[in-house]
PyMOL commands that place a pseudoatom at each C-alpha (Angstrom):
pseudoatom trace, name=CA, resn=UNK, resi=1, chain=A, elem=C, hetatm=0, pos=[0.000, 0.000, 0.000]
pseudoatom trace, name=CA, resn=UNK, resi=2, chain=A, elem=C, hetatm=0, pos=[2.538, 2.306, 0.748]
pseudoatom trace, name=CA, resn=UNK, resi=3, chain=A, elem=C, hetatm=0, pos=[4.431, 1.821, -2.656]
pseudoatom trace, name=CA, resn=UNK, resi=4, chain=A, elem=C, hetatm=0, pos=[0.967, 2.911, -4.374]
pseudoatom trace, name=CA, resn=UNK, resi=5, chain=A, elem=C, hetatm=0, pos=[0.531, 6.210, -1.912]
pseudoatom trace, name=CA, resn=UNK, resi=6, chain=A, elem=C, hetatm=0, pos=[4.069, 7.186, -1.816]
pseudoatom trace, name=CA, resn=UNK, resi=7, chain=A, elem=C, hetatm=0, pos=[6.298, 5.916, -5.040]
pseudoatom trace, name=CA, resn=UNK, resi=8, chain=A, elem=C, hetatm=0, pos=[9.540, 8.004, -3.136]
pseudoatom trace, name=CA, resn=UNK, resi=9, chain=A, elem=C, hetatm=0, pos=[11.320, 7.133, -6.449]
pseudoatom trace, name=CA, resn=UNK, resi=10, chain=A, elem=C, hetatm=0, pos=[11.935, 11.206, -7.785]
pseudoatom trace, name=CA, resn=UNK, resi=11, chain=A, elem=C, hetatm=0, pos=[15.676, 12.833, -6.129]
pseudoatom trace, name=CA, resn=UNK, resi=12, chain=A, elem=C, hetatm=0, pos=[15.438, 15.967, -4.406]
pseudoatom trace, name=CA, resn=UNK, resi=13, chain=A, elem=C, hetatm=0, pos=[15.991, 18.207, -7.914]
pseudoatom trace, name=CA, resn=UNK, resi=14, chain=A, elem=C, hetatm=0, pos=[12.826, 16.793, -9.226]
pseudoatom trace, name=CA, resn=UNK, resi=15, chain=A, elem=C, hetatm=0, pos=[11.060, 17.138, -6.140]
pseudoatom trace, name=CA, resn=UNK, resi=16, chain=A, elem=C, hetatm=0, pos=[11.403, 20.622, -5.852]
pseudoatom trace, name=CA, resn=UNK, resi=17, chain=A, elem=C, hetatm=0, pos=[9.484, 20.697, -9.304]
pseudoatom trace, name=CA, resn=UNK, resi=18, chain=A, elem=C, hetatm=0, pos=[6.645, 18.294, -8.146]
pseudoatom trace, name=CA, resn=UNK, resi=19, chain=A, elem=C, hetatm=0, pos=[6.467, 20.872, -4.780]
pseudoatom trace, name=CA, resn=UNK, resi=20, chain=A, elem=C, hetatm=0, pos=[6.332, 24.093, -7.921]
pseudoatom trace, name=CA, resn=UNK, resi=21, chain=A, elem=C, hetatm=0, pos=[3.927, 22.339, -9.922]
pseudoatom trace, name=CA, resn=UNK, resi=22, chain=A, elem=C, hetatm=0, pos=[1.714, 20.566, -7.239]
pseudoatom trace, name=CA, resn=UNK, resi=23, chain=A, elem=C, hetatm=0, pos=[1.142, 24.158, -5.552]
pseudoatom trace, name=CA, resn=UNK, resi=24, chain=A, elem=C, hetatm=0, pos=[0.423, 25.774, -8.653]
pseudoatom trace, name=CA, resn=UNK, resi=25, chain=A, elem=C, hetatm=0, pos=[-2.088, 23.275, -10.107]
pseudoatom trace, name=CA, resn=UNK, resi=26, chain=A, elem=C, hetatm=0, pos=[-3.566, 22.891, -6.622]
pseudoatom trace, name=CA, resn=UNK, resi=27, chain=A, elem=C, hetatm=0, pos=[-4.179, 26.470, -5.729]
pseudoatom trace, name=CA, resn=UNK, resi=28, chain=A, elem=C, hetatm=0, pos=[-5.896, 26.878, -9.505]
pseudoatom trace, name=CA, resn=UNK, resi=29, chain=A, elem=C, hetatm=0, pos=[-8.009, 24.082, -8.418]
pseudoatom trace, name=CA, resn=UNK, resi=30, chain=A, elem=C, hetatm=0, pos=[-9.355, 25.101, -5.201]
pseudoatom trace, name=CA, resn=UNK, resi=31, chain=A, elem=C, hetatm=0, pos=[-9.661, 28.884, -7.106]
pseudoatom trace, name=CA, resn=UNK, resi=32, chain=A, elem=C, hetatm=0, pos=[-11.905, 26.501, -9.280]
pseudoatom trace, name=CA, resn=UNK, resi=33, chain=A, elem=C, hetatm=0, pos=[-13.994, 24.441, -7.071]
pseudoatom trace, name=CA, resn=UNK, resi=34, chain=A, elem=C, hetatm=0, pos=[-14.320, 27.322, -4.439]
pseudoatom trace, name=CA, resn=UNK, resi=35, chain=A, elem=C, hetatm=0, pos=[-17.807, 27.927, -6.012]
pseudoatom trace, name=CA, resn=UNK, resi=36, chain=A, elem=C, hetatm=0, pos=[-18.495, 24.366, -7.093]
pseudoatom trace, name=CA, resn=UNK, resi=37, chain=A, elem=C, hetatm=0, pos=[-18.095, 23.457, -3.477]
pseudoatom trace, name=CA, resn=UNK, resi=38, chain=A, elem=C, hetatm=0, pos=[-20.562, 26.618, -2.191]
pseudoatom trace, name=CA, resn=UNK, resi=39, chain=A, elem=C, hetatm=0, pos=[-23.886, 24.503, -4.103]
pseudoatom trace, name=CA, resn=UNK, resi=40, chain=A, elem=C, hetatm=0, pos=[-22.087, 21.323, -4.400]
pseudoatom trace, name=CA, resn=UNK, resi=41, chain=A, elem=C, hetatm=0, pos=[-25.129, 19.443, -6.493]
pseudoatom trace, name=CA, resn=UNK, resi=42, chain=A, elem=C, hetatm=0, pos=[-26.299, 22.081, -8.575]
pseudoatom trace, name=CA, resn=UNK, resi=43, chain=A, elem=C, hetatm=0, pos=[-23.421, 24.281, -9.321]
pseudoatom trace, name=CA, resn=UNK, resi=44, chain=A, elem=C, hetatm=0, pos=[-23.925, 23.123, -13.005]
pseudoatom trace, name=CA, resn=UNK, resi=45, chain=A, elem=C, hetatm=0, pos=[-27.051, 25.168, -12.995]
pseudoatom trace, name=CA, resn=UNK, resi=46, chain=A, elem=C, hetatm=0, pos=[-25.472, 28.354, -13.665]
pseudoatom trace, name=CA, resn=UNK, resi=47, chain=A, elem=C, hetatm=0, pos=[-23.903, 26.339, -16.603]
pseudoatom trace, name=CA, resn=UNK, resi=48, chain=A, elem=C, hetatm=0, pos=[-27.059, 26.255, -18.557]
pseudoatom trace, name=CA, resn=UNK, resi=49, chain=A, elem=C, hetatm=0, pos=[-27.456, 22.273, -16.807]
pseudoatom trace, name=CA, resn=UNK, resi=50, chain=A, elem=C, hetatm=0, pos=[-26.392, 19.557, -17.687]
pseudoatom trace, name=CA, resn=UNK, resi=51, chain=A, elem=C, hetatm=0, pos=[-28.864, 16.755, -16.134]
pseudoatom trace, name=CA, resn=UNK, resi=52, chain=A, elem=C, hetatm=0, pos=[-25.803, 15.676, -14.110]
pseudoatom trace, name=CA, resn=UNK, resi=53, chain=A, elem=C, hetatm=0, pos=[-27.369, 13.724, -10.477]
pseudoatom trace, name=CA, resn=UNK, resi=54, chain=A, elem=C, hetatm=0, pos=[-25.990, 16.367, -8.031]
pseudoatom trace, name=CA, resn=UNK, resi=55, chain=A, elem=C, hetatm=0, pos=[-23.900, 13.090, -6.288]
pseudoatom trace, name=CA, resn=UNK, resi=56, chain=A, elem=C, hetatm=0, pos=[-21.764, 13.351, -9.120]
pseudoatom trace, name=CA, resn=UNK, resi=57, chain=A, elem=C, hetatm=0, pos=[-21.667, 17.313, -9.280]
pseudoatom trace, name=CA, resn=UNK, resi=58, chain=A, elem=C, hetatm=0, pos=[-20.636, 17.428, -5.592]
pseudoatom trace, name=CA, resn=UNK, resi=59, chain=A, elem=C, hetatm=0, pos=[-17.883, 14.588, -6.374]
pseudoatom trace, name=CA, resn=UNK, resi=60, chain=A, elem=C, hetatm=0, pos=[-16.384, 16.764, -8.952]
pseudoatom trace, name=CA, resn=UNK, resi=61, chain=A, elem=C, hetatm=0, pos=[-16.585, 19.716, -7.022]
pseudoatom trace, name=CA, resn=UNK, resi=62, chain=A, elem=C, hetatm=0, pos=[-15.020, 17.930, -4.049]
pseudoatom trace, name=CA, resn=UNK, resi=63, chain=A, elem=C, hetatm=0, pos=[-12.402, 16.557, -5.965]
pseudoatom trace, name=CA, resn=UNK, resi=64, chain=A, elem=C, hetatm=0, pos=[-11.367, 20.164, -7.823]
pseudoatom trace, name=CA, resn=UNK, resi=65, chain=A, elem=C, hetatm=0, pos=[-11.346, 22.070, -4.235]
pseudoatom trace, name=CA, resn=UNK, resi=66, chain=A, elem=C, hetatm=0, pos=[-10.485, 19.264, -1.852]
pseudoatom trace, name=CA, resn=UNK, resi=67, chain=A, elem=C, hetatm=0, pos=[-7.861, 17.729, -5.068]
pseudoatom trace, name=CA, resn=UNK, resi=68, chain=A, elem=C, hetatm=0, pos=[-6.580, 20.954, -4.787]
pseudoatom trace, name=CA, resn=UNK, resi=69, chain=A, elem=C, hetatm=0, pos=[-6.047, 21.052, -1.122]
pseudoatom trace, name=CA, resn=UNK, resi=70, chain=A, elem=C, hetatm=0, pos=[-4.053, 17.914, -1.200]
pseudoatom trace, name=CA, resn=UNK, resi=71, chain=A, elem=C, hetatm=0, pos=[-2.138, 18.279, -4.061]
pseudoatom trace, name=CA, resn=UNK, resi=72, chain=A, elem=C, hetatm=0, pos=[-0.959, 21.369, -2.285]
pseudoatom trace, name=CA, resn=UNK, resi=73, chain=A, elem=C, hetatm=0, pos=[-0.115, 19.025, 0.937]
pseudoatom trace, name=CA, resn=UNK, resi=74, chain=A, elem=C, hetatm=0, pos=[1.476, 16.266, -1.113]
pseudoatom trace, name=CA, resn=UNK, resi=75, chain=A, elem=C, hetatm=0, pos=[-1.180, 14.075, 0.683]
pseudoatom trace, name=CA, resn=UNK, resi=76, chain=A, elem=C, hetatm=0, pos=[-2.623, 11.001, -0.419]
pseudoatom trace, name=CA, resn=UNK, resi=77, chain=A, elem=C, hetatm=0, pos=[-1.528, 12.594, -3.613]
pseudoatom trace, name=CA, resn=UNK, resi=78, chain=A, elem=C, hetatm=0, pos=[-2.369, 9.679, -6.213]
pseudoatom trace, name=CA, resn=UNK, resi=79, chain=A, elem=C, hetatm=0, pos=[-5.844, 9.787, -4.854]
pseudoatom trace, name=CA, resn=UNK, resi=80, chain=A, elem=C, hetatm=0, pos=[-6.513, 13.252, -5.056]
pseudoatom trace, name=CA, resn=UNK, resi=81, chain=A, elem=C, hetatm=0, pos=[-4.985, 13.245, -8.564]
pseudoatom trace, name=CA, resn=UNK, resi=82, chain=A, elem=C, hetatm=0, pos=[-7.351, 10.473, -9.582]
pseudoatom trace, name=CA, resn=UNK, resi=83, chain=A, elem=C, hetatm=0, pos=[-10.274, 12.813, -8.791]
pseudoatom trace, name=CA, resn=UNK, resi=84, chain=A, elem=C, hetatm=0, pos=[-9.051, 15.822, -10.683]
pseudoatom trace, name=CA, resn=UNK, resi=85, chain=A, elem=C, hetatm=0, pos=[-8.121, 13.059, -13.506]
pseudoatom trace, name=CA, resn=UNK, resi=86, chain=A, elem=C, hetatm=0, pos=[-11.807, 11.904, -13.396]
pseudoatom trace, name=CA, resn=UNK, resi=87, chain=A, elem=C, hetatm=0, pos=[-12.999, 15.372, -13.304]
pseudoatom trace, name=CA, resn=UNK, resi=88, chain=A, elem=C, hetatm=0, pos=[-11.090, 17.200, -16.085]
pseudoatom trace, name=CA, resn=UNK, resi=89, chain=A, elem=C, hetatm=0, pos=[-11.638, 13.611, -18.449]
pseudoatom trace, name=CA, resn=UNK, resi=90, chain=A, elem=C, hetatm=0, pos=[-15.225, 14.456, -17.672]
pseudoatom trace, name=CA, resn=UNK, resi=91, chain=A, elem=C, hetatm=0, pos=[-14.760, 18.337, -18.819]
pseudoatom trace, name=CA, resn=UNK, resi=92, chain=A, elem=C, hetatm=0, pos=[-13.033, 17.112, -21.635]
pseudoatom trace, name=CA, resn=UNK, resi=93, chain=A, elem=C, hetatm=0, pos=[-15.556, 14.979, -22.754]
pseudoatom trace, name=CA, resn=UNK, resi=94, chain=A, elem=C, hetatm=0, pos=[-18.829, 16.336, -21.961]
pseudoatom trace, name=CA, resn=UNK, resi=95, chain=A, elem=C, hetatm=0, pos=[-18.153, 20.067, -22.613]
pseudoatom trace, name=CA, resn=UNK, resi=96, chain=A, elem=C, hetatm=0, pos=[-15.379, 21.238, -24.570]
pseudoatom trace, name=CA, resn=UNK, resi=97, chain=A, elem=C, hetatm=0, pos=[-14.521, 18.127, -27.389]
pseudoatom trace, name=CA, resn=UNK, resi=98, chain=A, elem=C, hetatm=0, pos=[-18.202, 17.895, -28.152]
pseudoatom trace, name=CA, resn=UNK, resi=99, chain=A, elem=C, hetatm=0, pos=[-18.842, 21.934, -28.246]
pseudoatom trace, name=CA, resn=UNK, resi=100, chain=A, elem=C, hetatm=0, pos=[-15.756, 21.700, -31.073]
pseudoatom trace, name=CA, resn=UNK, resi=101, chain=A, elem=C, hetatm=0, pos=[-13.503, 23.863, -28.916]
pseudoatom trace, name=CA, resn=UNK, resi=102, chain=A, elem=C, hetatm=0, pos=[-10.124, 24.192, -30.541]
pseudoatom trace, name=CA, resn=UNK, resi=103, chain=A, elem=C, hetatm=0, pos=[-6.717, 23.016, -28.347]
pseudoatom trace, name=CA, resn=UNK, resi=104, chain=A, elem=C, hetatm=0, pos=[-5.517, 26.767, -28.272]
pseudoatom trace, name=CA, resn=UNK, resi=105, chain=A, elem=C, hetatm=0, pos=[-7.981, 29.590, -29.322]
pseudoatom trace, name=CA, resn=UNK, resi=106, chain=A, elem=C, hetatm=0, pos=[-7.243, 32.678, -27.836]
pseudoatom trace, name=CA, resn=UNK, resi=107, chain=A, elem=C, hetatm=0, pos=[-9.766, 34.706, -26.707]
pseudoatom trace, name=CA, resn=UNK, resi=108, chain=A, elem=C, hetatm=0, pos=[-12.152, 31.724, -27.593]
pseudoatom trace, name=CA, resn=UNK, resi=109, chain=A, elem=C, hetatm=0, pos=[-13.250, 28.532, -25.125]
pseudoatom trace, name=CA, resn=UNK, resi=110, chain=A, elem=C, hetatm=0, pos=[-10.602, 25.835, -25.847]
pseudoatom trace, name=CA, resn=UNK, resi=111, chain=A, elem=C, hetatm=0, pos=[-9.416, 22.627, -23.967]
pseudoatom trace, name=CA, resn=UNK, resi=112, chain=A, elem=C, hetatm=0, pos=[-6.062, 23.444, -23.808]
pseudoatom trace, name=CA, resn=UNK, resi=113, chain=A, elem=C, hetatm=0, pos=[-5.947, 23.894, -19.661]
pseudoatom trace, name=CA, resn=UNK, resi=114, chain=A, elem=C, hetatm=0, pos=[-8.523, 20.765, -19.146]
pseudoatom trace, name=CA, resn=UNK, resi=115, chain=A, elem=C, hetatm=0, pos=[-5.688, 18.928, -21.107]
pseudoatom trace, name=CA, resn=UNK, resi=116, chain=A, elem=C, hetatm=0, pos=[-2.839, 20.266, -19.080]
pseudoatom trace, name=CA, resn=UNK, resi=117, chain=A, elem=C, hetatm=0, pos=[-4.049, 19.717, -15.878]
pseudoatom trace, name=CA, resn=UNK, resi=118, chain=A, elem=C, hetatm=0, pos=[-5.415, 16.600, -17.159]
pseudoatom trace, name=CA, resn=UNK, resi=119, chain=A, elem=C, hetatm=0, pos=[-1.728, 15.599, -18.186]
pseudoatom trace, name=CA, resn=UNK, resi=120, chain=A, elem=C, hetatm=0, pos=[-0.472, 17.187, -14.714]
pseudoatom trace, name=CA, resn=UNK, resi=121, chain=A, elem=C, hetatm=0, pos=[-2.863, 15.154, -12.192]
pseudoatom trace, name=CA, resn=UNK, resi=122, chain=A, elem=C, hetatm=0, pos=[-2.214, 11.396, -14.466]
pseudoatom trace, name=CA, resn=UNK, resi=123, chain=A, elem=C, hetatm=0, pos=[2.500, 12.731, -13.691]
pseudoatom trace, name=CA, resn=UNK, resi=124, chain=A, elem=C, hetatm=0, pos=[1.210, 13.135, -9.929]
pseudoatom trace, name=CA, resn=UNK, resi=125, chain=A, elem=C, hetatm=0, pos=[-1.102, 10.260, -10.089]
pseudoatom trace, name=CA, resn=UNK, resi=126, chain=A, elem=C, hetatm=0, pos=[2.402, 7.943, -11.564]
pseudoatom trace, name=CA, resn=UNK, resi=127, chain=A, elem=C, hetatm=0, pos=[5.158, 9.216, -9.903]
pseudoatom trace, name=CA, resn=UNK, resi=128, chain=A, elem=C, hetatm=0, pos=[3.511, 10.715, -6.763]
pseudoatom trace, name=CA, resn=UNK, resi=129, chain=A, elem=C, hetatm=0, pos=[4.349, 13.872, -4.757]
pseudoatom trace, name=CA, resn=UNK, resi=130, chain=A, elem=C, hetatm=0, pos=[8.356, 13.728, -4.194]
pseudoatom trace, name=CA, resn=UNK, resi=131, chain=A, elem=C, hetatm=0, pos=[10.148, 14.165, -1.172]
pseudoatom trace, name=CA, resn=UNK, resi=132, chain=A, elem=C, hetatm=0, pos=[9.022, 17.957, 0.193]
pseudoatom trace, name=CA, resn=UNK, resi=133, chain=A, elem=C, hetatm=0, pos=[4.984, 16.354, 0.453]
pseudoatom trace, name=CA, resn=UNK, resi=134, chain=A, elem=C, hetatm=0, pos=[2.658, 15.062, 3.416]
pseudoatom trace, name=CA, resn=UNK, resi=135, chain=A, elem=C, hetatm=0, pos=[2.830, 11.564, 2.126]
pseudoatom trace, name=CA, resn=UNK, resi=136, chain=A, elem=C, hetatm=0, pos=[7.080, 11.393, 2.234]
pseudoatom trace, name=CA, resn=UNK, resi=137, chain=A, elem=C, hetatm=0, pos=[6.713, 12.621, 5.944]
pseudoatom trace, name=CA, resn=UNK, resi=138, chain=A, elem=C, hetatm=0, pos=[4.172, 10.175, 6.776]
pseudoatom trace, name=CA, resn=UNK, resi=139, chain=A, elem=C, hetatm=0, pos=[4.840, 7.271, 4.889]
pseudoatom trace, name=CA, resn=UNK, resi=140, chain=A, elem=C, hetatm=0, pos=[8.897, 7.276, 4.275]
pseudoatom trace, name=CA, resn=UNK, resi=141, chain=A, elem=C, hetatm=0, pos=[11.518, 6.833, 2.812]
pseudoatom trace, name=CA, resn=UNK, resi=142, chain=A, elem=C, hetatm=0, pos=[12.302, 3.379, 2.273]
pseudoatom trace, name=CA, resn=UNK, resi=143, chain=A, elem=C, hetatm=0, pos=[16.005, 2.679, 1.745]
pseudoatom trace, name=CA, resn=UNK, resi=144, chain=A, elem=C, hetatm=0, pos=[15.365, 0.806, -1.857]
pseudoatom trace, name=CA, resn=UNK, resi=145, chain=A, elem=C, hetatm=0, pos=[13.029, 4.450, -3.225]
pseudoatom trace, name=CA, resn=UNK, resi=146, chain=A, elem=C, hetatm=0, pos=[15.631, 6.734, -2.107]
pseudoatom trace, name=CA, resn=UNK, resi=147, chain=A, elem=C, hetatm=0, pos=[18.572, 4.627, -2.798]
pseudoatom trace, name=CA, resn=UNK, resi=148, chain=A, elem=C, hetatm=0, pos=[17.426, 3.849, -5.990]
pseudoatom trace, name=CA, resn=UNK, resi=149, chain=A, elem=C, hetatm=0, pos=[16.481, 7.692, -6.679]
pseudoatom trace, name=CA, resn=UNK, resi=150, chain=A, elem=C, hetatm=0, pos=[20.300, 8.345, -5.736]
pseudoatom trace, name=CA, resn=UNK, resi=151, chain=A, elem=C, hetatm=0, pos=[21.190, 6.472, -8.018]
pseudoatom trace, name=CA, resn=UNK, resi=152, chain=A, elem=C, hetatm=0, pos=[19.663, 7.401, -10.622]
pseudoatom trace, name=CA, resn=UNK, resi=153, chain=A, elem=C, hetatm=0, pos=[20.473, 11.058, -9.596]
pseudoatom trace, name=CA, resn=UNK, resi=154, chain=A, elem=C, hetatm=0, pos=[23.654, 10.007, -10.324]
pseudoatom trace, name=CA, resn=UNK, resi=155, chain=A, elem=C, hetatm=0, pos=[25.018, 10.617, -6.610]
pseudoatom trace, name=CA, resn=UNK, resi=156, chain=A, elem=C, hetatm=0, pos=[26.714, 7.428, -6.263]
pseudoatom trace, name=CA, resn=UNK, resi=157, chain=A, elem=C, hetatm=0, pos=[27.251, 5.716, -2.915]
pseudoatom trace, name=CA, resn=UNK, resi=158, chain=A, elem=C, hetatm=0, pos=[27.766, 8.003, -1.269]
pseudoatom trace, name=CA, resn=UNK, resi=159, chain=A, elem=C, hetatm=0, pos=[24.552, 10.065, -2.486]
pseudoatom trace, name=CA, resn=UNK, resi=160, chain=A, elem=C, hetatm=0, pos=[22.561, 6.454, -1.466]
pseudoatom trace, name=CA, resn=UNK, resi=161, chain=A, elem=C, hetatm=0, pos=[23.879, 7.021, 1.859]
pseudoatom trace, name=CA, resn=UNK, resi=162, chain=A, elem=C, hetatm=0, pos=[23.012, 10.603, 2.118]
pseudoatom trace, name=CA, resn=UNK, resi=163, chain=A, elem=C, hetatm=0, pos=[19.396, 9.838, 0.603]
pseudoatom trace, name=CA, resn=UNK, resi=164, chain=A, elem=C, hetatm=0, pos=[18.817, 7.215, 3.332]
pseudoatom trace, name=CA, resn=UNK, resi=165, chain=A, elem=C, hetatm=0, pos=[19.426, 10.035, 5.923]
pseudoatom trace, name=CA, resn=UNK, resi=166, chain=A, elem=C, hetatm=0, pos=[16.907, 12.306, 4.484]
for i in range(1, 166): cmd.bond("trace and resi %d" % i, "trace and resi %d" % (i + 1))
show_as sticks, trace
zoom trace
C-alpha cells in the first residue's frame, strides 16, 4: 500500500518541481472548485445544466477544491490526482470536445488547460508527490526508493547514503 501512496522514487531536484507544480495546479483548483463546493449538487445550474445527479456534481466539485487542497499538501496525492483526472476527463468529454472547442484559441473557449491539468494530475497520479509532500513525511523513505532515486540522480554511494538520511 505504501508503494501505491508514496512511489519516493523522484531525487530531491525533481522534487522541488513536483512541490512548484503541485502548488500551482492545486491552488488553480481550489480557485476553481471554491464555487463548485458553495452549491455542491447544482453548481452546473449556472452552466445552462447539464442533467448531471448532483452526487456526481458534488464529487467533482469535491475533488477540484479538496484535489486541490491535497495536491498542495502532497497528501494522499495519487488519490486526489485520480479525482481531478476523473474530473477534467469528464470536462473534456462532456463540454469542450463535443462543443468543437479548438486546443488553443485565444480569446475563444478551448481545452487546452482541461488537457494540461489533465496531463499534470495522471505525472502526480504515476510518480507521486516527491520528497518535500505530506505523504514522504508520513509514509517514508524506504532505503530501496531513495537509494534507488540516488542512483539514478547520479550521486553514487555516497549520495545512497546521504538519501537514506533524508
Amino acid at each position: 500500500m505504501r508503494n501505491i501512496l508514496y512511489a519516493g522514487g523522484v531525487g530531491v531536484r525533481g522534487s522541488v518541481g513536483l512541490l512548484l507544480l503541485r502548488v500551482v495546479v492545486g491552488a488553480a483548483f481550489m480557485f476553481h472548485g471554491w464555487p463548485k463546493i458553495q452549491n455542491p449538487t447544482h453548481w452546473m445550474d449556472a452552466h445552462g445544466g447539464s442533467g448531471m445527479p448532483g452526487a456526481l456534481q458534488a464529487a467533482a466539485a469535491v475533488s477540484e477544491f479538496g484535489g486541490g487542497l491535497a495536491l498542495i499538501l502532497g497528501l494522499l496525492t495519487p488519490l486526489a490526482a485520480l479525482g481531478i483526472a476523473c474530473t477534467m476527463a469528464a470536462a473534456l468529454g462532456m463540454v469542450h470536445l463535443p462543443a468543437g472547442h479548438a486546443f488553443v484559441a485565444p480569446g475563444k473557449p478551448s481545452y487546452e488547460l482541461a488537457a494540461v491539468y489533465l496531463a499534470a494530475s495522471i505525472l502526480f497520479g504515476l510518480i507521486g508527490p516527491g520528497k518535500f509532500s505530506s505523504d514522504a513525511f508520513l509514509l517514508g523513505c524506504s532505503k530501496h526508493a531513495c537509494g534507488s532515486a540516488a542512483l539514478s540522480d547520479g550521486a553514487g554511494v555516497h549520495g545512497h547514503e546521504a538519501a537514506r538520511s533524508m
